[in-house]
Residue frames as a rotation matrix with the C-alpha (Angstrom) as fourth column:
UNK 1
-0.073 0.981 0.178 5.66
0.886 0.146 -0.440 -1.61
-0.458 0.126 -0.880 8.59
UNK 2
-0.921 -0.072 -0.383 4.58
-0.118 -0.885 0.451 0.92
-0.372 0.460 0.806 5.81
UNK 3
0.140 0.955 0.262 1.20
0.708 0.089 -0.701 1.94
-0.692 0.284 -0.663 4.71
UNK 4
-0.935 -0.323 -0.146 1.37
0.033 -0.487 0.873 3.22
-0.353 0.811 0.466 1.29
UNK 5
-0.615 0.605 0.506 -1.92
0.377 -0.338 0.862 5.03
0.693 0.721 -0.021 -0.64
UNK 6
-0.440 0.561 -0.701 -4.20
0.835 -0.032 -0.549 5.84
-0.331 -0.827 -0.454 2.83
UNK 7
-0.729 0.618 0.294 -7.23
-0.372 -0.718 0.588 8.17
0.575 0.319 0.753 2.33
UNK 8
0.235 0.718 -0.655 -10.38
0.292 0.591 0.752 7.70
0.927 -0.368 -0.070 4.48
UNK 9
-0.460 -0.469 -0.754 -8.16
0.716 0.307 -0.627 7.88
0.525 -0.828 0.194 7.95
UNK 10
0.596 0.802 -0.035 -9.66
0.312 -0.191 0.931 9.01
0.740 -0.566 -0.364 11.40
UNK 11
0.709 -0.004 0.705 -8.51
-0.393 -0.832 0.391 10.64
0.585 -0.555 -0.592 13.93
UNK 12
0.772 -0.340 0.537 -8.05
-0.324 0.516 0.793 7.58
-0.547 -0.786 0.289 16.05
UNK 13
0.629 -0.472 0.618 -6.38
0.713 0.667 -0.216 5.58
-0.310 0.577 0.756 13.47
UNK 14
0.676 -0.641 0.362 -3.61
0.100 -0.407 -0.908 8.68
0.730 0.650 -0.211 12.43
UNK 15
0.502 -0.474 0.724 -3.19
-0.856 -0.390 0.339 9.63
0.122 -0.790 -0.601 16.13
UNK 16
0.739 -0.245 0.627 -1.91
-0.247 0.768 0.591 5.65
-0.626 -0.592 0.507 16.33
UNK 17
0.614 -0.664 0.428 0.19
0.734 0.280 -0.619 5.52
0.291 0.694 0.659 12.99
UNK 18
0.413 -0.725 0.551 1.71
-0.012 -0.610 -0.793 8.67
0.911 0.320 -0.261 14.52
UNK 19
0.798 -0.143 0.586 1.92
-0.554 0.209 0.806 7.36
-0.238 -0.967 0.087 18.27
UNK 20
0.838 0.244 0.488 3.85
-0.038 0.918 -0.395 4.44
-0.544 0.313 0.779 16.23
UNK 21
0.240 -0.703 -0.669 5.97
-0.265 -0.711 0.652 5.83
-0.934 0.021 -0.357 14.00
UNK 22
0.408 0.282 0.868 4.63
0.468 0.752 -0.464 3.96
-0.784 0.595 0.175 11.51
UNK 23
-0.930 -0.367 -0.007 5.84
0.088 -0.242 0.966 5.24
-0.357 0.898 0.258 7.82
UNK 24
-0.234 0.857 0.459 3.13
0.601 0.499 -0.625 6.57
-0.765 0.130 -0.631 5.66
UNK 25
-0.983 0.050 -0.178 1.93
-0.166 -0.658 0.735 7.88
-0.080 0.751 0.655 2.25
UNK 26
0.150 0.978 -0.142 -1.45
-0.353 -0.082 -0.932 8.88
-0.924 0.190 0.333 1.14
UNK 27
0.518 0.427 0.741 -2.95
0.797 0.072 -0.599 9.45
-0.309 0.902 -0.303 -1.46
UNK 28
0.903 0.106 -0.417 -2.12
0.260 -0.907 0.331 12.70
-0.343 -0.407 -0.847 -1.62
UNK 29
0.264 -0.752 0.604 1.29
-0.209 0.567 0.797 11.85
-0.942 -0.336 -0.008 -0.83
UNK 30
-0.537 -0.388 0.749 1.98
0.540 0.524 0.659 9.31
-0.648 0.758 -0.072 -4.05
UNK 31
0.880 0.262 0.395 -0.25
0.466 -0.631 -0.620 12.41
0.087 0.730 -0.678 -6.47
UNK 32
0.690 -0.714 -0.116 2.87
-0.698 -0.700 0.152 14.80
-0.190 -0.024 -0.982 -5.43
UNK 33
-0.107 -0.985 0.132 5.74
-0.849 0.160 0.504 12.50
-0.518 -0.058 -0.854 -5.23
UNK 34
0.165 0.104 -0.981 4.76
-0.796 0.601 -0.070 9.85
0.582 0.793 0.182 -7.72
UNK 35
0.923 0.283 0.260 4.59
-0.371 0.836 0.406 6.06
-0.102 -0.471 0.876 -6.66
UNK 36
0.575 -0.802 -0.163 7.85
0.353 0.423 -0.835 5.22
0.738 0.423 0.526 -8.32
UNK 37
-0.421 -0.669 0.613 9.68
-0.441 -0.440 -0.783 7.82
0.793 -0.599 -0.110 -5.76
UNK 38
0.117 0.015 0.993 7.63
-0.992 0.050 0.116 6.92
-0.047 -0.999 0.021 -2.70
UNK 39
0.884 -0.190 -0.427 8.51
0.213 0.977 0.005 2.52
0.417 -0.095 0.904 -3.59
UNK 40
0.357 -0.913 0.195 11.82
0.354 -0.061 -0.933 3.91
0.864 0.403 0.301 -3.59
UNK 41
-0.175 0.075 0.982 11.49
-0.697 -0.714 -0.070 5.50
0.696 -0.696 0.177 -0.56
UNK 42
0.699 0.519 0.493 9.69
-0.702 0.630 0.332 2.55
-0.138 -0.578 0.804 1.15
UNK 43
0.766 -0.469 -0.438 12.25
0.246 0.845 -0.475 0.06
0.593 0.256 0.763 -0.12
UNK 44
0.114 -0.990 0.077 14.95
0.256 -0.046 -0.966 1.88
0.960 0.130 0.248 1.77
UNK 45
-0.044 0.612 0.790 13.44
-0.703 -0.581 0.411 2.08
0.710 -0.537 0.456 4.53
UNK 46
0.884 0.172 0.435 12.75
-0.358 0.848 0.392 -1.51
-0.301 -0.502 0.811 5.19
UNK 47
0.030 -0.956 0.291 16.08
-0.999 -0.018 0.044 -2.63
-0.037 -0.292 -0.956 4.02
UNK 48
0.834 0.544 -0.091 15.00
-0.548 0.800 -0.244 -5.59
-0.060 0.254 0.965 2.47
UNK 49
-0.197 -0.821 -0.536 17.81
-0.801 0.450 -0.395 -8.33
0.565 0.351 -0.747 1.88
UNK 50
-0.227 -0.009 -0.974 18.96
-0.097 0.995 0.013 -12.30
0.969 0.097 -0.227 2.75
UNK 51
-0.613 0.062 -0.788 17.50
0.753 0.347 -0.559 -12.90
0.239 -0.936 -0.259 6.23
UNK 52
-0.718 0.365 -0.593 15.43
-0.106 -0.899 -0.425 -9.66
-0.688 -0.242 0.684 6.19
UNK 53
-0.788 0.392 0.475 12.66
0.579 0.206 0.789 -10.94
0.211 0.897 -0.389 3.87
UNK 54
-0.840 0.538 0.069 9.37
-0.536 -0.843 0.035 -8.86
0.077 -0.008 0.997 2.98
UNK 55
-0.484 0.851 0.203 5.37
0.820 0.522 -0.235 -9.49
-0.306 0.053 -0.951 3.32
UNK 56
-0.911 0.392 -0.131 3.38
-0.413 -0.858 0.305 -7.31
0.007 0.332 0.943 1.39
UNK 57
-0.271 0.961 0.048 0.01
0.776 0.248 -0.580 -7.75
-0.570 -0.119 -0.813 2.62
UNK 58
-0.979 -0.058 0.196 -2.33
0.185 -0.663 0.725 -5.49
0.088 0.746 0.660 -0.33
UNK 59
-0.631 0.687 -0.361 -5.61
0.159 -0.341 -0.927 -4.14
-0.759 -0.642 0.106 0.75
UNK 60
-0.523 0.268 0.809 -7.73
0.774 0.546 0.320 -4.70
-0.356 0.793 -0.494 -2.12
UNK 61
0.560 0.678 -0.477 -9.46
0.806 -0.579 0.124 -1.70
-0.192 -0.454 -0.870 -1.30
UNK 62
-0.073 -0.509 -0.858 -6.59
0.024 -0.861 0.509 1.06
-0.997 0.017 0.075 -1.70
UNK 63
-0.570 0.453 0.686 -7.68
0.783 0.044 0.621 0.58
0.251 0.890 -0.380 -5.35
UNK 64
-0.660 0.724 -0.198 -9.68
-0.704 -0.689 -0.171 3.28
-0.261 0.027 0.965 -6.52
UNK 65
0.112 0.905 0.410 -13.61
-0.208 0.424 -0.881 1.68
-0.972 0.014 0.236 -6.78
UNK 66
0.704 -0.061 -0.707 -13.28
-0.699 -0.234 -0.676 2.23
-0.124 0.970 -0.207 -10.66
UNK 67
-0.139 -0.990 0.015 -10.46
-0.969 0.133 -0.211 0.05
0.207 -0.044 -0.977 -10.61
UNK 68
-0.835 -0.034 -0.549 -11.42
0.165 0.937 -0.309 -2.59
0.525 -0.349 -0.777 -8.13
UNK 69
-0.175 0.898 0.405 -15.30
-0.656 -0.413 0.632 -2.78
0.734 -0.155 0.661 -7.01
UNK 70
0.212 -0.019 -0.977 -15.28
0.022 1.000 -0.015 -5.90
0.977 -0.018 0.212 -5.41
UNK 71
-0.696 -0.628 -0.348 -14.75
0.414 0.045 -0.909 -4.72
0.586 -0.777 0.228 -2.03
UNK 72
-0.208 0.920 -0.331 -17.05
0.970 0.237 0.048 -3.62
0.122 -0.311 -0.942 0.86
UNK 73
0.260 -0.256 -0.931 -15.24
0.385 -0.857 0.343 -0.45
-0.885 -0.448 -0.124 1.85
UNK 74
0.174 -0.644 0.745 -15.21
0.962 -0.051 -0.269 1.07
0.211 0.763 0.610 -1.32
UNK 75
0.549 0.040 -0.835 -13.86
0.530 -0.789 0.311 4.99
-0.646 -0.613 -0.454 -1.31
UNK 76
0.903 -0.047 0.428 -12.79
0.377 -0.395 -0.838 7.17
0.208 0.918 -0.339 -4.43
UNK 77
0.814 -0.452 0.366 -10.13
-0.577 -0.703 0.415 8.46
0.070 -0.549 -0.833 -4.90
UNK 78
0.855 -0.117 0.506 -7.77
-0.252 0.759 0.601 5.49
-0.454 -0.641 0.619 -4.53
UNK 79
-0.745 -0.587 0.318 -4.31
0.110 0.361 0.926 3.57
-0.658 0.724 -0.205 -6.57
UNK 80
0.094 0.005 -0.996 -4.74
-0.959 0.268 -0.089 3.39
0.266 0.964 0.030 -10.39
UNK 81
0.990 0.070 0.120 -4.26
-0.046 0.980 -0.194 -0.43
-0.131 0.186 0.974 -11.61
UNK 82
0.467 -0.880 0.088 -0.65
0.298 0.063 -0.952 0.83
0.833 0.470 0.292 -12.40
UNK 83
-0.035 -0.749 0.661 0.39
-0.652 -0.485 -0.583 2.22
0.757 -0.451 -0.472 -9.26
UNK 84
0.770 0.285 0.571 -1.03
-0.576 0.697 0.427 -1.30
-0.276 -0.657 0.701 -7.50
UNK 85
0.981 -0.178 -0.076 1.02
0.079 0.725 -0.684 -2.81
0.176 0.665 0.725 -10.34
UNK 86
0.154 -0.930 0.333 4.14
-0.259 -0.363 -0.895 -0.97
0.954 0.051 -0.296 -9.41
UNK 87
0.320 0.106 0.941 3.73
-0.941 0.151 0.303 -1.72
-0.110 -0.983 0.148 -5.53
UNK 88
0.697 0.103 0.710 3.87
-0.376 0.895 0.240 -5.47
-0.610 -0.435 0.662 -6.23
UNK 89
0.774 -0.630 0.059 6.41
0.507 0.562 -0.653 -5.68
0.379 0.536 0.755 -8.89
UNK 90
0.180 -0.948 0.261 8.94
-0.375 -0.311 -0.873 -3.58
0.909 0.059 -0.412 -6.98
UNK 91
0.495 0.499 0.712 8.04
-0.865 0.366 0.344 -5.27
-0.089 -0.785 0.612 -4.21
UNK 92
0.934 0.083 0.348 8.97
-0.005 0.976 -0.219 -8.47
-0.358 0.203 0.912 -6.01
UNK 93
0.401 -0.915 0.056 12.50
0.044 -0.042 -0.998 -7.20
0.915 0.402 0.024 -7.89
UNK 94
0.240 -0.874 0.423 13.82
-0.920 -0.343 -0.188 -7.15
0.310 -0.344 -0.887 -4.37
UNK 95
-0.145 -0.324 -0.935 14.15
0.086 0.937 -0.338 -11.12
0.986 -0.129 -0.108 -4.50
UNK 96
-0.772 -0.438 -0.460 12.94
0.092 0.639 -0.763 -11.49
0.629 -0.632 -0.453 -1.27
UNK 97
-0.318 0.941 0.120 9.34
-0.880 -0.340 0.331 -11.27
0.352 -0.001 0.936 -1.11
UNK 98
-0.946 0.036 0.323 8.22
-0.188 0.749 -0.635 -14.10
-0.265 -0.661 -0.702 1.56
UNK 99
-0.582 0.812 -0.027 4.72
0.764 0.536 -0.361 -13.97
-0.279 -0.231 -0.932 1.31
UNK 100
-0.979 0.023 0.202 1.62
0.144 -0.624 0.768 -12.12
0.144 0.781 0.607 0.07
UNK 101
-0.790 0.609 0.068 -1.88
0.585 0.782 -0.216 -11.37
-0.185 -0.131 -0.974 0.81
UNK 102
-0.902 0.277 0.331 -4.43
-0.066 -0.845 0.530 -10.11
0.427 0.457 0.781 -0.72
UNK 103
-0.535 0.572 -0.622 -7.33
0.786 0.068 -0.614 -8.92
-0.309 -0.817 -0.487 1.67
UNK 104
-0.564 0.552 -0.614 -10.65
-0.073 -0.774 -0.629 -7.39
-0.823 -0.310 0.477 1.53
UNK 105
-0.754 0.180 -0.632 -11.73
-0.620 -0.513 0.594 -8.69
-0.217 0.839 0.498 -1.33
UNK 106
-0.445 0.738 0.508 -15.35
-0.299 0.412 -0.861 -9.60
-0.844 -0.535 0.038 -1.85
UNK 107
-0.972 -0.221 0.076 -16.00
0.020 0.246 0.969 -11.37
-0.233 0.944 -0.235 -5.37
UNK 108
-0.122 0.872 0.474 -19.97
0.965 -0.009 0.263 -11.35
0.234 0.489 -0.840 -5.15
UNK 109
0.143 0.246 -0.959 -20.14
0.487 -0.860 -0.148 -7.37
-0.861 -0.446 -0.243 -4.87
């Protein structure tokens, strides 16, 4: 499990990604080290390969508003359209993308 672009985050909800040991990148985070370095990062991490397949579940939201409105929770400040774009195609070059879902998104907003 990796949460990649986070901005917004509460107390409760860091103290548990860090109870967890969850991996994570802000925003912040992917402004300093570019998205390309932190995929790269995240890909070695999980250690993708045959029998070890991925789910990239994409939070419509981690869009910046400007980007993607369509959501309830918007919050400035978010991905570009290119650094969403780069998430899901390196995501996809590691041939072993299982499944996908895209969540939070509200088409009549």
């Amino acid at each position: 499990l990796v949460y990649i672009g986070l901005r917004d985050i509460d107390h409760g909800e860091l103290e548990i990604i860090h109870q967890l040991n969850i991996l994570h990148y802000t925003m912040e985070d992917i402004q300093k080290m570019g998205i390309q370095t932190v995929m790269s990062q995240v890909i070695n991490y999980l250690s993708p390969g045959p029998g070890r397949p991925l789910h990239l579940s994409f939070d419509i939201d981690s869009l910046d508003p400007n980007v993607a409105p369509s959501t309830g929770t918007t919050v400035p400040g978010g991905l570009s359209y290119d650094q969403g774009l780069h998430i899901c195609k390196t995501v996809a070059q590691t041939g072993v993308l299982g499944g996908m879902d895209l969540v939070e998104v509200n088409p009549s907003l």
